[in-house]
Structure formats: C-alpha cells, structure tokens
N, C-alpha and C positions, 0 to 999 in steps of 0.2 A: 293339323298343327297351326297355330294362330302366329300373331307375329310377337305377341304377347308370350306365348309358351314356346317360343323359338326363342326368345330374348333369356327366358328363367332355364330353357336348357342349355344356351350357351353360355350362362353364367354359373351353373350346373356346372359343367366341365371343368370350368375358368378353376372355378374352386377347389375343384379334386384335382387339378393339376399344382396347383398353388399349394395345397396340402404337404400332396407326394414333394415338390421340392424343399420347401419347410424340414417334412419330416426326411428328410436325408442325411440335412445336418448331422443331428445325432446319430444316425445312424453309423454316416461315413465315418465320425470320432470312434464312436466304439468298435469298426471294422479296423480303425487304425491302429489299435494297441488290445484290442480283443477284451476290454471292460467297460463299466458303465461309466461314462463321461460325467464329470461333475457340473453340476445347472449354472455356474457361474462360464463354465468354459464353453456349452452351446448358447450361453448368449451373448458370448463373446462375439462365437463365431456368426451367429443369427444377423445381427447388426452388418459385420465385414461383408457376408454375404448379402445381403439386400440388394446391394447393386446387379448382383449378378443374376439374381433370381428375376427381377426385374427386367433385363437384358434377353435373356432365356422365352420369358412370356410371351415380349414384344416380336419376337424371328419367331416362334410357333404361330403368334397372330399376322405374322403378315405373311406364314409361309401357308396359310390359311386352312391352319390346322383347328381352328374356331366353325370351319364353316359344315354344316349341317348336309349338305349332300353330297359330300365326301365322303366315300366307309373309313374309319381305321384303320384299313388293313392291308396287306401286299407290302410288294416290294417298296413300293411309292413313299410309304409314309416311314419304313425303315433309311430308305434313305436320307429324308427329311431331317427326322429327327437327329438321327448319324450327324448331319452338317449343320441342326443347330448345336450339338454340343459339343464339337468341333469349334466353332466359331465363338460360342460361350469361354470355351477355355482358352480359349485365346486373350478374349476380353479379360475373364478372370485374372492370367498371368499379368495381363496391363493392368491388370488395378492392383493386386497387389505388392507387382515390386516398383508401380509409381507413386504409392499412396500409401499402402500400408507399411510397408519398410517391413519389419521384426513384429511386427505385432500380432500376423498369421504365418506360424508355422507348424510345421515342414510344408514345402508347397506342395506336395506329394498326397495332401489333403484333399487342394482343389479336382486333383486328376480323380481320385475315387469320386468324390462329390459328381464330378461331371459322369461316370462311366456309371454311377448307381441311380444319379436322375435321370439315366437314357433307359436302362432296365424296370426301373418302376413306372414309370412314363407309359413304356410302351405295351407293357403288362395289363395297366390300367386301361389304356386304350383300346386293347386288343377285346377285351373283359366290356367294356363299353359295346365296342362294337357286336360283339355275338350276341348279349343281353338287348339292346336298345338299338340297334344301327338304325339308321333311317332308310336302308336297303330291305331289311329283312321283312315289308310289308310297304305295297303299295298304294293306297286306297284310291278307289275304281268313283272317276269323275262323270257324272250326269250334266248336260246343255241343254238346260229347256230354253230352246232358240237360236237362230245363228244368223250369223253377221260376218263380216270381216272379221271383227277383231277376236271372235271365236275363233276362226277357222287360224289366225296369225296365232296367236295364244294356244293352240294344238298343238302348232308347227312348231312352235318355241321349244314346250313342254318336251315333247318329245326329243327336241336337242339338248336344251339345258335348262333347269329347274332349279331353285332354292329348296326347292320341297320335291320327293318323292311321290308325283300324285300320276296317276295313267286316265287317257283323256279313254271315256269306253262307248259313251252313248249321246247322239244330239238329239234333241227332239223339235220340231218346228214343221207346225200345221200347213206351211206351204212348202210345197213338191221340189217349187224352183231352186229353193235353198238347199237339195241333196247334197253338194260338196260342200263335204264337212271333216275334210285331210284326211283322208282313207280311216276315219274312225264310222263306227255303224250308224247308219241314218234310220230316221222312225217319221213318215208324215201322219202316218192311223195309229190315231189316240187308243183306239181298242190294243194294235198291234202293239203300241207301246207299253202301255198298262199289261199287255200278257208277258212282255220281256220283263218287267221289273220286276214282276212277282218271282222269278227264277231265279235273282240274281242279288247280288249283293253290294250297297250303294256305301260309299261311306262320306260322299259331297252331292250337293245340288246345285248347281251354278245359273241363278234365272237372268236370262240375255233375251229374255223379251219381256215391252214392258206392257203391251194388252195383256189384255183379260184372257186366262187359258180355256179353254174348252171341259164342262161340267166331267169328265171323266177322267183328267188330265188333272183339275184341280182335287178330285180325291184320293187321285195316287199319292198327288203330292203331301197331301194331308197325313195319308196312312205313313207316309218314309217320315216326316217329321217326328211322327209320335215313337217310330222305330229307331230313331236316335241318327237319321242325316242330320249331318248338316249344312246349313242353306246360306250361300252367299247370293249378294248380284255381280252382276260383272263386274264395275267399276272395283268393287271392292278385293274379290279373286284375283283380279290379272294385276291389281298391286300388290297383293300378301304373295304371290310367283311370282312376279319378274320383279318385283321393287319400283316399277315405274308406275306413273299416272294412264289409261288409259283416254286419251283426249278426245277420240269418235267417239266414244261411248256416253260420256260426262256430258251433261248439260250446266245452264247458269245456276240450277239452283242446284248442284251437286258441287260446284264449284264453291259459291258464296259459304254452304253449310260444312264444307270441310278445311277451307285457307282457312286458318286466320294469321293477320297479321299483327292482331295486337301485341303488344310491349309482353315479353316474357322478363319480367323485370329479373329474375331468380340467373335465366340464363343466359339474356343479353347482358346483364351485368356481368358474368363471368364469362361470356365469350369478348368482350369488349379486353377484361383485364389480361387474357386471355393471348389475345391478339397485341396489346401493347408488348408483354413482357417476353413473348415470345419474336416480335419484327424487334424489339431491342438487340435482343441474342442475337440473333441472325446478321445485324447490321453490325455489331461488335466482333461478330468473330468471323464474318467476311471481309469486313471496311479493307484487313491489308492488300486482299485479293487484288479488288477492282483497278487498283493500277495498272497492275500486269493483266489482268483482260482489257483494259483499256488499250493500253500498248500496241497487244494482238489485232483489236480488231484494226486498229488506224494502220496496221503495217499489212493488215489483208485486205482492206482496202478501202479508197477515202471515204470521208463523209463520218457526222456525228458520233458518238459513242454511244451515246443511248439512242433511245427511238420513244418518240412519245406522240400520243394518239389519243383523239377526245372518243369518250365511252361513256355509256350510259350508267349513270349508278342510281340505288334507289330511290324511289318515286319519278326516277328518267331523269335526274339531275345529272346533266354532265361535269367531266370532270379529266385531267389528264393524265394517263396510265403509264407509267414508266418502266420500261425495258432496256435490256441489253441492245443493241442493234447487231441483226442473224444476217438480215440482206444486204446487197450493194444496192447505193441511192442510184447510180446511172442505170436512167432508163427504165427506174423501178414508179409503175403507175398508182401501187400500191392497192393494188387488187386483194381479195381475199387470196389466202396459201393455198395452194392445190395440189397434189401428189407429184411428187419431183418437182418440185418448183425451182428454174435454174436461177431465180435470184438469192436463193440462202448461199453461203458459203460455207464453206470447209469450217472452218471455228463456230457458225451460224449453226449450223447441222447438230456439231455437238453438244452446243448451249441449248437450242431445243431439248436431244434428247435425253440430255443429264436435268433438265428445267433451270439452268443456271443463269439464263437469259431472260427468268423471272424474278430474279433474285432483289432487282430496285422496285418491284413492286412493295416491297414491304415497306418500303418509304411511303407510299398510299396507303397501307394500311394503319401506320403510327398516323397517320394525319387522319386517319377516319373514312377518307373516302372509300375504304374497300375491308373486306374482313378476308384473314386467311381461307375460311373457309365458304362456299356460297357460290350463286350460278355464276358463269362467266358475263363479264362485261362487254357488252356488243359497240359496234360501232352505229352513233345514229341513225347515219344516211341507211347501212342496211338492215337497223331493226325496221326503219318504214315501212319497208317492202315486206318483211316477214312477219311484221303484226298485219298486213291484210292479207296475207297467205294464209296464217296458221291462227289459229282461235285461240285463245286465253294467251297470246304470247306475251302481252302486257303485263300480267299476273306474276311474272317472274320480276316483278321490277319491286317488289313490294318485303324484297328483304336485301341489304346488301348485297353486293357482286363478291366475288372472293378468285382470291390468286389459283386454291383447287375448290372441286366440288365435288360430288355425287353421280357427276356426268364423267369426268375428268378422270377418277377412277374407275369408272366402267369396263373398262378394257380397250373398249373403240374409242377410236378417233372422230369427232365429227367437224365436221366442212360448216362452213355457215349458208352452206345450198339450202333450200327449203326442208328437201327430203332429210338431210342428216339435221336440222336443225328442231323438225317435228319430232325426233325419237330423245334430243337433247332437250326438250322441252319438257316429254316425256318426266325424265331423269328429274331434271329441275323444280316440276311439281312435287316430287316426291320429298325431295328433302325441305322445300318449304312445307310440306304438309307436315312432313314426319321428325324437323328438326329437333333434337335435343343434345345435350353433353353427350351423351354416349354414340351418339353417330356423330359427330361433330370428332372424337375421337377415333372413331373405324375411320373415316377418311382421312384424318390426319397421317395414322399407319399407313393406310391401304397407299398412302402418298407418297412416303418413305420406301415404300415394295415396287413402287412405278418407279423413283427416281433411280431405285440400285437396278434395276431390269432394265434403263435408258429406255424407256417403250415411247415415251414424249415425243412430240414431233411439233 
C-alpha cells in the first residue's frame, strides 16, 4: 500500500462513515413515529445536526479510528465508539437546549440518533474489517542489502508499523553483515535465487546502492515482471515509519526531494489559517491570563512570561513567548531534562495541558512562527547540533510552529543529539510531505495530546 492509496483508503472510510451518520437522520425520524418523514423535516434536522455530526468525526479521528493498522475489531473499538457517542450526546444536549431552543424537538430524537450512529457505525466497521482489514494479509518484505537502518527499520516493524508488512528476507553479498534482527540472512547469490523461487514476495527494498551480482540482478528482473514491488530505502522507511531516513540520504536525495519553494495555494491558506485561528485563541483566553498570571507570581517570583531568542526560518531570530513553568532562582537555563526540579507545581500542569504555550500565538499573529511546523531551537544549541547531525539546517527552510509532526509523535525529545536526530527525522518529513491535509491530522492529533496532558 502506498501513501497515496493509504490516503484514498482513509478517505474511503472518512466517507462511509460520514454517509452512515447522514443517513441516520432519516432514519432515526422514521424510527420516531414509525413513517416516512417528510424532506422538509430531514433537512431541518440535516442542518441542526451538522454540528454534531462534525463533532462525532473529529473524537473517531483523534481517537484514531482513521488509522490503518488498527483492525476494527474487539473489545477496543467497542469501547471507543461507546464513549464517542457518549461524549457526542452530551455535546448534542449542549447545543441544543443552548442554541436551538424549540426548533429540535422531542430531544428524545438526539438519543436514538446517537444509539443508531453507534449500531451502523460499527456494523460497518466490523464489515470493513473482515472484507479489507489490513490484518487479514501480510505482505512478506525482501532487503537486498543491510546496514543499520535496515536492521533499526526491522526492529521498528516488527514493534509498530503504519503498514502491515513482515520483514522475511535480507540479502547482502558480504558475510559480515549477517545480523539482520533475527530475520533470514542469504550471502550466496545462488542460495538466494533458490529461496525466492519457493516463496512468495510481495516488496523489494534495495539498501544497497552497487551494482548487484549477474544472478541476483535476474532474480530481480524475474520478481519485477511477476508483479513485486520495488522501493529504495530512503523511500520505504518513510512510506513505514512517516520519517525521513538521514543515514541513508545523501545531498542529492536531499536537494531532489525538499522543496521549499512558495506553495502559493497553501501557504496562502495556512498563513489565513494561522491569523484567524491565534485570533480565536487570544479572544477566548485573553480573560484567563490574569488569573495564571496571579498564580504564577503567588508560586513564585520572577516574570510572568518567559521569553527566549529562537531560530525562525532561514535562521532568523526572533523572541518566543511563553507562560513561565520554572523558578528564575538559581535557574541557569539549561535545556529540561526528566524531572527537572526547577518546573513547579502550576509549571508541570501548564506543560502538560500546553497551556504555557498559549502566548506563543502572539508570534504567530505577528508571523514569526506558524501554528503548525518544526520546533524552534535555541541558537547557541542549534550550533552544536548542525555539526552533530547532517541536514539539521534544512529544517530552517520552512517556519517553526508552536506543534508539529514530531510534537505529536507520541515521544518526547530532549534537545540531546540523540533525541534530536530522530526529531530531525520527524521534521524532514513534514517539510517534505506538507500539505492542508496533514497540516490538519496534526492540528487534531494536537487536540488528542492536549486532553491526554502527555505534554511535558
């Protein structure tokens, strides 16, 4: 599966769930009084409902009922669904006895509406899953070649995948290279060529870039014509894990895949974007800040914000504003490090709710930063880790953003080398891969971090 036909099958979904909720409407009217509901009264109701339906979609997407290496099925996803349409009808009752008044009635509508979208929902799903699951068939992965980021990329797979693929076979003409994660090693091209013919391939992953060996190149020839198909690595270990592979890449893999020219279509619309929504945000927080302000001076002294020079695109600095999480005494202002005993008590919780980011969207309305986009470093330590880590510069070539790509990853990283090569990682990826539709997955997948408090 590609990232292209990943994309049309989760829009695939998106769509027959969006149906089944639609088609409920009428349904729930006609279970209501047991006839055919007249077209003016389901477009009554069409419209009322929108918000909810809307509401509904967004808790399936961030409860990551979207995501492809999930089955359908079990306990897991009946839960799920259970407390999205719990939490729907909740919302539902708030919208309509604060907004619709008399205009939807009996509210006795919304509850079927919710207990019949849980029932065809998970009908459908279930129905998906037995037909299509991405369980129900593994396709058996070929390595001509190994290296590190083979042997890490094995290791990964076999923990967690976007894709259903099993690593089966490495191939690589030098001996030394046997550890290849308890998957079957091959150095004799003959001994190889007699495995494949028995076996059945349904990827090719080439991780070396010589010239193969005259019998090695006709196998390969023969699986092509038999319908493999053939990535390189750099390309594979981004369609699995969603990041950039940085060992592997070279400059001109680099040069031929960024670009950073002007996306006029969606930098215009992430720009509007980004105004209309650090508007909202600073409208319907502005009363807050007093009262965190308060808090933090009464837990104890020093500034209320915290403001610190960051690199922003093309390495223009610029000063990044935050809540202040730490106390100033004594603070040398080191990078954070696990327990760090200069956060405090109200610091701790503005981390992990992100509410200690909240003045950043004051940089955003001014430009210096976009809500979405790699984190913005401090200069003195990008120094050090643009001659640590290779392309680290490369990340400078699109604005910084308050979340990103890395940000919802699940993990935390450090600005250490080590966690900052796998953040780098991340960061390639969504300058490579930026568009409104993933610019939207992380906006949610943001919303799913901040109610889980996983922020730190």
């Amino acid at each position: 599966m590609t990232h292209i036909s990943r994309k049309r099958t989760q829009f695939f979904i998106f769509l027959a769930d969006l149906t089944l909720l639609l088609l409920a409407i009428p349904i729930t009217l006609f279970l209501r009084k047991l006839q055919l509901p007249e077209v003016g009264r389901v477009f009554e109701h069409l419209v009322s409902f929108i918000p909810i339906i809307a509401f509904w979609a967004m808790l399936m997407y961030g409860s990551g009922l979207y995501s492809l290496e999930n089955p359908y099925r079990g306990f897991h996803i009946i839960v799920k669904m259970s407390a999205i349409g719990v939490v729907t009808l909740l919302f539902g009752f708030a919208e309509f006895y604060l907004f619709l008044g008399d205009i939807i009635t009996p509210k006795t509508v919304l509850v079927i509406y919710c207990l019949l979208s849980f029932v065809l929902l998970m009908l459908w799903r279930t129905a998906y899953n037995y037909f299509f699951g991405v369980r129900r068939t593994s396709p058996k992965i070929a390595f001509i070649g190994n290296n590190d980021t083979v042997r890490s990329l094995i290791a990964e797979m076999k923990r967690f995948s976007y894709f259903s693929f099993t690593p089966f076979v490495v191939y690589d003409p030098n001996p030394g290279n046997s550890d290849a994660g308890n998957v079957t090693f091959f150095s004799d091209s003959k001994a190889f060529s007699e495995f494949l013919e028995t076996k059945r391939l349904g990827y090719c992953v080439l991780a070396r870039e010589k010239e193969f060996p005259m019998e090695i190149r006709q196998e390969l020839f023969m699986l092509l014509g038999s319908g493999v198909v053939f990535y390189s690595l750099p390309d594979f270990y981004e369609m699995v894990t969603r990041r950039i592979p940085i060992g592997t890449i070279n400059d001109t893999w680099l040069l031929s895949h960024l670009d950073a020219a002007p996306r006029f279509g969606f930098d215009g619309l992430k720009r509007i974007f980004d105004i209309i929504i650090s508007s909202i945000i600073l409208a319907v927080t502005a009363l807050f800040w007093p009262v965190i302000a308060l808090l933090i001076k009464l837990e104890s002294p020093g500034p209320v914000f915290f403001r610190q020079e960051r690199e922003g695109r093309g390495g223009k600095a610029f000063s990044i504003l935050k809540f202040r999480t730490m106390r100033v005494e004594g603070n040398t202002f080191r990078p954070t490090g696990t327990n760090d005993n200069r956060i405090t008590a109200l610091g701790n919780f503005m981390r992990k709710t992100r509410i200690d980011e909240v003045p950043q969207v004051i940089n955003v309305f001014r430009g210096d930063m976009s809500l979405i986009g790699p984190r913005p470093e401090r200069p003195e330590i990008a120094v050090d880790l643009e001659k640590a880590i290779p392309y680290y510069r490369q990340r400078l070539i699109v604005k910084p953003g308050i979340t990103g790509w890395d940000q919802v990853s699940g993990e935390y990283h450090s600005p250490s080398i080590e966690d900052t090569y796998k953040k780098l990682q991340l960061d390639l990826y969504y300058i490579k891969n930026r568009s409104v539709l993933l610019d939207i997955s992380i906006f949610f997948k943001t919303i799913t971090t901040v109610l889980k408090r996983t922020g730190r």
